[in-house]
C-alpha positions as YAML, in Angstrom:
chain: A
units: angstrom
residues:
- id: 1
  name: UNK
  ca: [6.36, 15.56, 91.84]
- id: 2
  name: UNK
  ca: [9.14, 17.84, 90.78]
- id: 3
  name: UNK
  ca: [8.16, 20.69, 88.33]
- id: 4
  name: UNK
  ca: [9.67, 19.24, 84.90]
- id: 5
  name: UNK
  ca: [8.23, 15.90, 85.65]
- id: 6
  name: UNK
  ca: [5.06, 17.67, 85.79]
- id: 7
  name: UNK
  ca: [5.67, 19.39, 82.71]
- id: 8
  name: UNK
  ca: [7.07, 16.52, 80.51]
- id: 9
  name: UNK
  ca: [3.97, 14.70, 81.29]
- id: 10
  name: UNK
  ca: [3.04, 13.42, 78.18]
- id: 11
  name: UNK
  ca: [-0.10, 11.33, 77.51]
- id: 12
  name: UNK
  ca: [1.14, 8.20, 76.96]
- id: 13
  name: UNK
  ca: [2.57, 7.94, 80.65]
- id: 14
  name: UNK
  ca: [-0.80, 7.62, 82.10]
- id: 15
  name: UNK
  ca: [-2.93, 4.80, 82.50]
- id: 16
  name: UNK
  ca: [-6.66, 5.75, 83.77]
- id: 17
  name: UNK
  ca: [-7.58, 2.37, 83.38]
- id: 18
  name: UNK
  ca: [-4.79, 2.00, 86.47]
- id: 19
  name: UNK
  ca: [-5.30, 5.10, 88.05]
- id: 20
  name: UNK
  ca: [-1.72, 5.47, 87.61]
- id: 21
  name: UNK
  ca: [1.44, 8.36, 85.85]
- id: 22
  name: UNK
  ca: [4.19, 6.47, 85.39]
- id: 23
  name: UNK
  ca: [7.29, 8.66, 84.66]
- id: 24
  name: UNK
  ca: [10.23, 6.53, 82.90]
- id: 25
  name: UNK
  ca: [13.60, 6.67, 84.55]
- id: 26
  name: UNK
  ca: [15.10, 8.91, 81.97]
- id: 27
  name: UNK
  ca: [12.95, 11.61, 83.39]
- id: 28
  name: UNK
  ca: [13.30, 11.08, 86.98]
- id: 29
  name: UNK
  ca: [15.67, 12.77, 88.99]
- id: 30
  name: UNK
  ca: [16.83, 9.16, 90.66]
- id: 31
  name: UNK
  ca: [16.79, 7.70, 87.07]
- id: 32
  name: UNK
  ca: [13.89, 5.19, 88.18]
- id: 33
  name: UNK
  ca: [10.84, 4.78, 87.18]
- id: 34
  name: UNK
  ca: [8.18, 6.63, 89.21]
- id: 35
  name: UNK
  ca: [4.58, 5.09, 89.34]
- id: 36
  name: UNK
  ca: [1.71, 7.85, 90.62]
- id: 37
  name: UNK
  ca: [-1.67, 6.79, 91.99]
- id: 38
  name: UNK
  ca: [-3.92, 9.62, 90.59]
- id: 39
  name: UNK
  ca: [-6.57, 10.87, 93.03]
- id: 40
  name: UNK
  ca: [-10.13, 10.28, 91.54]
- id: 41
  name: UNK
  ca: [-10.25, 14.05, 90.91]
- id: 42
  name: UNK
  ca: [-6.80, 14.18, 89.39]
- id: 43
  name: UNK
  ca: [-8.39, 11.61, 86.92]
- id: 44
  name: UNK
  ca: [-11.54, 13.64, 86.14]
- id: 45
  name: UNK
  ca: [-9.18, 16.52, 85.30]
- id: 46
  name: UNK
  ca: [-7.38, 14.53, 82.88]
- id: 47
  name: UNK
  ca: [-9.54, 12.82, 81.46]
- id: 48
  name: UNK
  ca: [-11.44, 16.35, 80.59]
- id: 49
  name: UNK
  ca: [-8.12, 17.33, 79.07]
- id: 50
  name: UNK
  ca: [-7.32, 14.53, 77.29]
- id: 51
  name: UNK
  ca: [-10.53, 15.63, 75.20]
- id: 52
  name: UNK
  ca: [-8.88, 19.06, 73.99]
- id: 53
  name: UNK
  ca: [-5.26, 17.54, 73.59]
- id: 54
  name: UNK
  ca: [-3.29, 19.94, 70.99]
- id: 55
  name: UNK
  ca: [0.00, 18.17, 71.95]
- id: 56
  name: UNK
  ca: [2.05, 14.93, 72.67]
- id: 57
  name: UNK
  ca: [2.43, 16.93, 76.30]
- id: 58
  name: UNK
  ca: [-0.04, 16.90, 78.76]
- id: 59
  name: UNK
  ca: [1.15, 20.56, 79.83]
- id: 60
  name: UNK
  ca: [1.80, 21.93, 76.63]
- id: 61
  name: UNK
  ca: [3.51, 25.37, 75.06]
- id: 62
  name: UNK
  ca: [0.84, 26.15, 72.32]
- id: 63
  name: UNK
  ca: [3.28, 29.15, 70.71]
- id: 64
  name: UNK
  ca: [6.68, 26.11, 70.57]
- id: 65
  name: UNK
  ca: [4.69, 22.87, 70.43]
- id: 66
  name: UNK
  ca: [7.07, 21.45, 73.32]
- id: 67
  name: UNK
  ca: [6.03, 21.10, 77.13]
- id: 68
  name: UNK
  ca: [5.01, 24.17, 79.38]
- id: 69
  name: UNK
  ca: [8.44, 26.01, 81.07]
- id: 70
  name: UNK
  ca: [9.06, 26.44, 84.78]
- id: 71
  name: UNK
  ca: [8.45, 30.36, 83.67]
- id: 72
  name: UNK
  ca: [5.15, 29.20, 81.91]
- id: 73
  name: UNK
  ca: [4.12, 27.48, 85.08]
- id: 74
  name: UNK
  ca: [4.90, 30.10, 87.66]
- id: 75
  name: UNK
  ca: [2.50, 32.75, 85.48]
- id: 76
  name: UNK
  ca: [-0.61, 30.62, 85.12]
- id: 77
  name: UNK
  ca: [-0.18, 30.22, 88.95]
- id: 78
  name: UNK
  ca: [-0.09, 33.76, 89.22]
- id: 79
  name: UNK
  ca: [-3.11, 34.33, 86.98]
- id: 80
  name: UNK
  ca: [-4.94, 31.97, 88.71]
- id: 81
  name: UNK
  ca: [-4.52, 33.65, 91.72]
- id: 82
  name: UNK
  ca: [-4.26, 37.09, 90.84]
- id: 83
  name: UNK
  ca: [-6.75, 38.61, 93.04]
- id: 84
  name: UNK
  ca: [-5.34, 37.09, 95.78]
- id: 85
  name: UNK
  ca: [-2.44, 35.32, 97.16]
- id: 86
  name: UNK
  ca: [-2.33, 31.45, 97.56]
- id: 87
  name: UNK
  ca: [-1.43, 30.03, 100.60]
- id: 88
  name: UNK
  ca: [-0.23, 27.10, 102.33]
- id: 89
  name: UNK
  ca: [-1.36, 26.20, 105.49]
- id: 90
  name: UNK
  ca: [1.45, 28.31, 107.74]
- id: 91
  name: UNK
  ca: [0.28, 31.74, 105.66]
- id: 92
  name: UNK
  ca: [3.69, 31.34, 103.77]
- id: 93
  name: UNK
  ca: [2.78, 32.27, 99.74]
- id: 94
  name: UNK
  ca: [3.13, 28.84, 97.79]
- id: 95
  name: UNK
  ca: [5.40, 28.64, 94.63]
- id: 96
  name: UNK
  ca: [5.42, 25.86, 91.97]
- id: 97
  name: UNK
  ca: [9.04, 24.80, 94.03]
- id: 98
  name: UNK
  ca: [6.67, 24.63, 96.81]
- id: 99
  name: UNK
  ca: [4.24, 22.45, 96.51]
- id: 100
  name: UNK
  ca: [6.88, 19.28, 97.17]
- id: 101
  name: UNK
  ca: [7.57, 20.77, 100.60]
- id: 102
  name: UNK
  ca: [3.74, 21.43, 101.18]
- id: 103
  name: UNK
  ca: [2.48, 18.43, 100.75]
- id: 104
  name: UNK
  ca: [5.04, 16.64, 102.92]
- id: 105
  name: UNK
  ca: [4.41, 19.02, 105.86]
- id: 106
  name: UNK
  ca: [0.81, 18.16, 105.52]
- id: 107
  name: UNK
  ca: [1.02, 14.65, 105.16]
- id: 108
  name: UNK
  ca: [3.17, 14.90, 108.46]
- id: 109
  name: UNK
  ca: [1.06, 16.49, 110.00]
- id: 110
  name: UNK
  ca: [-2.54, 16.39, 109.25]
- id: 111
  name: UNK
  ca: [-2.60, 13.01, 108.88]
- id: 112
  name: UNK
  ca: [-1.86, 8.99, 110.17]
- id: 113
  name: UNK
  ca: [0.50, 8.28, 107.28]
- id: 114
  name: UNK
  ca: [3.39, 6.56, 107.67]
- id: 115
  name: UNK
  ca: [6.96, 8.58, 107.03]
- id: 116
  name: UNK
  ca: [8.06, 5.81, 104.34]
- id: 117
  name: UNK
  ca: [4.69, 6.54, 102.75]
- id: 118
  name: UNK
  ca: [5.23, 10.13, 102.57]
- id: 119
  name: UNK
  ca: [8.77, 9.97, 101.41]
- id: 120
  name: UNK
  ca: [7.72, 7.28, 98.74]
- id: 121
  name: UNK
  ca: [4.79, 9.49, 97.32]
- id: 122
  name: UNK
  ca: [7.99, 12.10, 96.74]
- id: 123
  name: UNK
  ca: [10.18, 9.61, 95.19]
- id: 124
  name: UNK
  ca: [12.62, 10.32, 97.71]
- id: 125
  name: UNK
  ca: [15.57, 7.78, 97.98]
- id: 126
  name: UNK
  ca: [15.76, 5.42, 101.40]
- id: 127
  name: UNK
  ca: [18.95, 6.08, 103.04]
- id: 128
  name: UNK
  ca: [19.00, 3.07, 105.37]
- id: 129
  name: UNK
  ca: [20.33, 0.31, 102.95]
- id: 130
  name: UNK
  ca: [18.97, -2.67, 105.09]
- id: 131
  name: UNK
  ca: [15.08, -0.37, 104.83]
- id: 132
  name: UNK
  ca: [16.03, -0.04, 101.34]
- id: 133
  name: UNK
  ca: [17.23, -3.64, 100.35]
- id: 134
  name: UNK
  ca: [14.52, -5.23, 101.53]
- id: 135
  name: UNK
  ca: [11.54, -2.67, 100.60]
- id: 136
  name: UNK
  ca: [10.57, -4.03, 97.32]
- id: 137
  name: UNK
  ca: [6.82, -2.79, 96.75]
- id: 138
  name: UNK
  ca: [6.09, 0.75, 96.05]
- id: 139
  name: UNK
  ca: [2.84, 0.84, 98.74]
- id: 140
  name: UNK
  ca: [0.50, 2.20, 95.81]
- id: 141
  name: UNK
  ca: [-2.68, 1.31, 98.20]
- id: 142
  name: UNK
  ca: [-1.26, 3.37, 101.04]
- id: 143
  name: UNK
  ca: [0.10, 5.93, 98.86]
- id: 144
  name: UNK
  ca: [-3.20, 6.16, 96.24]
- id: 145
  name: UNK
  ca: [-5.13, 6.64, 99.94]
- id: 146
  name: UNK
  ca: [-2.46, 9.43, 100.86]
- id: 147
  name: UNK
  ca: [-3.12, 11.46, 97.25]
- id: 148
  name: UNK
  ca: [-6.82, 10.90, 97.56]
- id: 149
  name: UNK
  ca: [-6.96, 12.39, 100.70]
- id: 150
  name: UNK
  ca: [-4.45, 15.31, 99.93]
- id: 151
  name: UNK
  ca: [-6.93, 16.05, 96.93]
- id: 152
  name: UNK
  ca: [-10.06, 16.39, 99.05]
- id: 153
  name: UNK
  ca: [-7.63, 18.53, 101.29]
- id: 154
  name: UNK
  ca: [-6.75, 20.63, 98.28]
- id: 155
  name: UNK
  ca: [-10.63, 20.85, 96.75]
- id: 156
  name: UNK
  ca: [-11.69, 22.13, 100.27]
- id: 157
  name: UNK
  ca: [-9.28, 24.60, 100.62]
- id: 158
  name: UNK
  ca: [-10.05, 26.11, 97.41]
- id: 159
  name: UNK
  ca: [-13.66, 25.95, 97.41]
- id: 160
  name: UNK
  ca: [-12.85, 28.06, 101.06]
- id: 161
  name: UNK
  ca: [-10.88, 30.10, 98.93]
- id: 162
  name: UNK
  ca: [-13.64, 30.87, 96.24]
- id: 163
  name: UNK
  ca: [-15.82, 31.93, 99.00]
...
């Protein structure tokens, strides 16, 4: 998702019973609510840091007590990577703005989803109106397989990386 929905996570927007973020309107670009099927490693990870919670945020500024910044982000991805550079799967260097635009491409084209699954897992509006008026699920089972498998995608590239 965007980078300030990411940071505004705050714990009461998650489910793990679900599996599920759920991001209120207010906080979505398209002013609806946005329901996330969490990979089963996404859900380890928060679970883990639900345990050391300091904050109301999920992502939170320890020195202001409010969420992480888009500046905050950026620098823990470069300390993560500081002895080398991150990369997508074209060689380009990823960025927070990035990772939107990188998981599309890859979901395009590394594997059998559908394009209304990929553009759903963005939050993306349907232009075609009759698509749009008569699409009333949110295809959570396609979508939770999508993350899932983007996850594993992710975990293997960066136990590659650690090599």
């Amino acid at each position: 998702n965007r980078t300030s929905e990411v940071l505004g996570a705050t714990w009461d927007e998650l489910n793990l019973e679900e599996g599920v973020w759920s991001i209120p309107a207010r906080r979505m670009k398209g002013r609806e609510r946005h329901t996330i099927p969490l990979s089963k490693q996404s859900q380890e990870l928060i679970k883990r840091l639900y345990q050391i919670r300091v904050s109301p945020f999920v992502f939170p500024n320890l020195s202001s007590g409010k969420s992480l910044s888009q500046a905050g982000m950026s620098s823990v991805i470069k300390r993560i990577f500081k002895d080398k550079e991150w990369r997508d799967i074209y060689g380009r260097p990823i960025t927070v703005h990035g990772f939107r635009g990188t998981f599309r491409t890859w979901a395009a084209e590394k594997t059998d989803a559908d394009w209304l699954t990929g553009e759903m897992a963005l939050a993306h509006k349907i232009k075609d109106k009759a698509a749009s008026t008569y699409l009333k699920g949110e295809l959570m089972e396609k979508r939770r397989r999508l993350n899932q498998s983007y996850s594993d995608f992710a975990l293997d590239i960066q136990q590659d990386n650690s090599k």
